[in-house]
N, C-alpha and C positions, 0 to 999 in steps of 0.2 A: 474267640475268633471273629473279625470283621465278617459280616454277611452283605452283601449289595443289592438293592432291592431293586423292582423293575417300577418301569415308568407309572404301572397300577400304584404300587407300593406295596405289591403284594413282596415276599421273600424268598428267594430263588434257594435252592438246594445246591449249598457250596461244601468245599472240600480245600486243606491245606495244601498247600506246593509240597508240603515237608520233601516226596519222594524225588521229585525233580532237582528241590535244591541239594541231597545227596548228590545225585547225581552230576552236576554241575561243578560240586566241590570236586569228585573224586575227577572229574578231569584236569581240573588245573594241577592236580600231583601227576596225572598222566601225564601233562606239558613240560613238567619238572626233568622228568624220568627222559622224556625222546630228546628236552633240550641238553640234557647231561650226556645222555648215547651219542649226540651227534659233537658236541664237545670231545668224548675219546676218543671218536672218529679222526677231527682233528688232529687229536693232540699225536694218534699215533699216524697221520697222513696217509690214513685209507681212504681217499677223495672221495671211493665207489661206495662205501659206506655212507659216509658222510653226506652224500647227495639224496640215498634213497634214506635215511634219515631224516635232512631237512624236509625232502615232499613227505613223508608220513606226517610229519606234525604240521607241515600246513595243511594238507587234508582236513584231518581231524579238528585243527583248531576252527578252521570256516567252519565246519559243520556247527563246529560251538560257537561261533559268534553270528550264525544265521539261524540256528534256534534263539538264540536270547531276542535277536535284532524284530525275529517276525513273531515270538510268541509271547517271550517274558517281558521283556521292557514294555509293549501296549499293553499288556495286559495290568501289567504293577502303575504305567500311566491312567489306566482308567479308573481307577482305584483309590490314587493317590497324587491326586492334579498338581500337589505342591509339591513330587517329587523329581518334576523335567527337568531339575538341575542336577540331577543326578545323572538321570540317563544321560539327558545330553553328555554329558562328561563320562561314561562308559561307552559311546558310542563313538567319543571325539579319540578315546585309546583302542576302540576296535581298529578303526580306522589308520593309527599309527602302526599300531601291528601288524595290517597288510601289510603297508609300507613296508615294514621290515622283511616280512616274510619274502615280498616279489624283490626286494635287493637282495637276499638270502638265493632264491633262486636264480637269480640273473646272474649271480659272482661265479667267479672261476675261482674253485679255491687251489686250486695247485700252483696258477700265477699270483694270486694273491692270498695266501693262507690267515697273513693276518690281519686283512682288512675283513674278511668274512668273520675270525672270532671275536672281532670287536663288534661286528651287525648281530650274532648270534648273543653276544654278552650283551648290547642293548637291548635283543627281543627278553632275556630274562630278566633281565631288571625290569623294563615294564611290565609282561606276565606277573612277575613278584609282586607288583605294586597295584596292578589293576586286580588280581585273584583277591590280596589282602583287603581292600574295598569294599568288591561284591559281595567277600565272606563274612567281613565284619559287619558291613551293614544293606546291601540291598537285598540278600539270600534269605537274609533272617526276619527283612520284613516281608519277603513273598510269601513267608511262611505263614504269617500270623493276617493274611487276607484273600479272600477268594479273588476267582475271576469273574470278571462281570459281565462276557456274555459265554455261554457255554458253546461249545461247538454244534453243528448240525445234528441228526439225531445220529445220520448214518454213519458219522466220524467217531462216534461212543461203541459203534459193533461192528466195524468194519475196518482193518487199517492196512494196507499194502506198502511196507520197507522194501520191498524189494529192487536191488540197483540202490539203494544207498549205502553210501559207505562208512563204516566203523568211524564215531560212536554211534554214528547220527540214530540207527534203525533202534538200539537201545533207550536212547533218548524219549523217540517220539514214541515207543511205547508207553514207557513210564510217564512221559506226560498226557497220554491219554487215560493213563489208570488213577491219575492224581484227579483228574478232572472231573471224571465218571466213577469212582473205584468198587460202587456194586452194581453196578451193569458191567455183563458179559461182554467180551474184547473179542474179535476175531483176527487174528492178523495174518498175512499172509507175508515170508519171509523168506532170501533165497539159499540158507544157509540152517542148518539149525542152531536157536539161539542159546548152544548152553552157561554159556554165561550169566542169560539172564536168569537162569532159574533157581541159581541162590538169593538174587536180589526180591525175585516174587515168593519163594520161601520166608523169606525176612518179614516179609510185609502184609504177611496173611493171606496170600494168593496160592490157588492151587490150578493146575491147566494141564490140558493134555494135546500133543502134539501126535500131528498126525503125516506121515511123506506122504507127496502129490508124484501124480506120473511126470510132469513135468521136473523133476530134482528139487523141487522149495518144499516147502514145508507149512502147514497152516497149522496156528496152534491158538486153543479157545482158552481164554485167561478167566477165570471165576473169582471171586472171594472162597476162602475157605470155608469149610460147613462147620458152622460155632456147637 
């Protein structure tokens, strides 16, 4: 594993992406799944479907193209100086994919039903094309190099999800336990997260969650006791 050393030259305590880049994978098969739902939506002209389809997956896909944009990509830049031509070109198909996404939401599809599944079959072919990318080659090298500056201290024991929206509060956990993964996590979330807790099962996490008077939930993430 690449280590990045500080301006001393002394050697920072690094950790792989590996957990993040799961995670990043298993959304692009989520993008797969809401773009295919909102396709039968189409296909069988439930418009009211088909609307609260399309805003679900543009939700969730910002959320994924503003973690990569503000965490992964500088982060794999600082790393890997020779790799800007990459990003840039991940960031130049973020940025079509808006595009599509705000023509997606601006179309009337009852007046125009198939001028929307042609904007919805562009947004899949790009996903298709931009997932097979990241997955073949930027994921795999986030894997095999640290981050070079680590967050503050209080960002390793402290983390408030709450008010973010599916994936995102997922996300930023696991990339704070990628980052830190034996120091203690506290987080604060307004849902309880049980989703997450076969993914911290997997991964040698053990935590224990506790209800707040206010409805959220705080739950303290450990490493397992070996």
């Amino acid at each position: 594993m690449t280590h990045i050393k500080a301006a001393s030259g002394a050697a920072q305590n690094t950790a792989p992406m590996s957990g993040i880049s799961d995670s990043l994978t298993e959304h692009h098969r989520q993008f797969e799944r809401q773009i295919a739902a909102a396709q039968a939506a189409a296909g069988a002209r439930d418009w009211q479907a088909y609307r609260a389809r399309v805003a679900a997956l543009r939700d969730v896909l910002e959320a994924h193209i503003e973690l990569e944009e503000s965490q992964l990509l500088p982060a794999f830049e600082r790393v890997t100086p020779q790799a800007a031509g990459v990003t840039e070109a991940v960031r130049a198909e973020h940025a079509e994919m808006r595009t599509l996404l705000a023509r997606l939401a601006a179309a009337s599809p009852a007046v125009d039903p198939e001028g929307c599944s042609a904007e919805l079959e562009s947004l899949e072919r790009t996903l298709r094309r931009h997932a097979a990318q990241e997955e073949g080659m930027l994921y795999r090298a986030c894997e095999q190099v640290a981050l070079a500056e680590p967050p503050p201290a209080a960002a390793l024991t402290e983390l408030d999800v709450r008010g973010l929206e599916p994936p995102a509060p997922m996300m930023r956990i696991m990339e704070a336990l990628t980052r830190a993964p034996d120091e203690p996590l506290r987080v604060r979330i307004h849902r309880e997260p049980i989703p997450l807790y076969e993914l911290l099962a997997e991964r040698g996490f053990a935590w224990r969650t506790t209800p707040l008077q206010d409805g959220s939930f705080e739950v303290l993430i450990e490493r397992s006791a070996r």
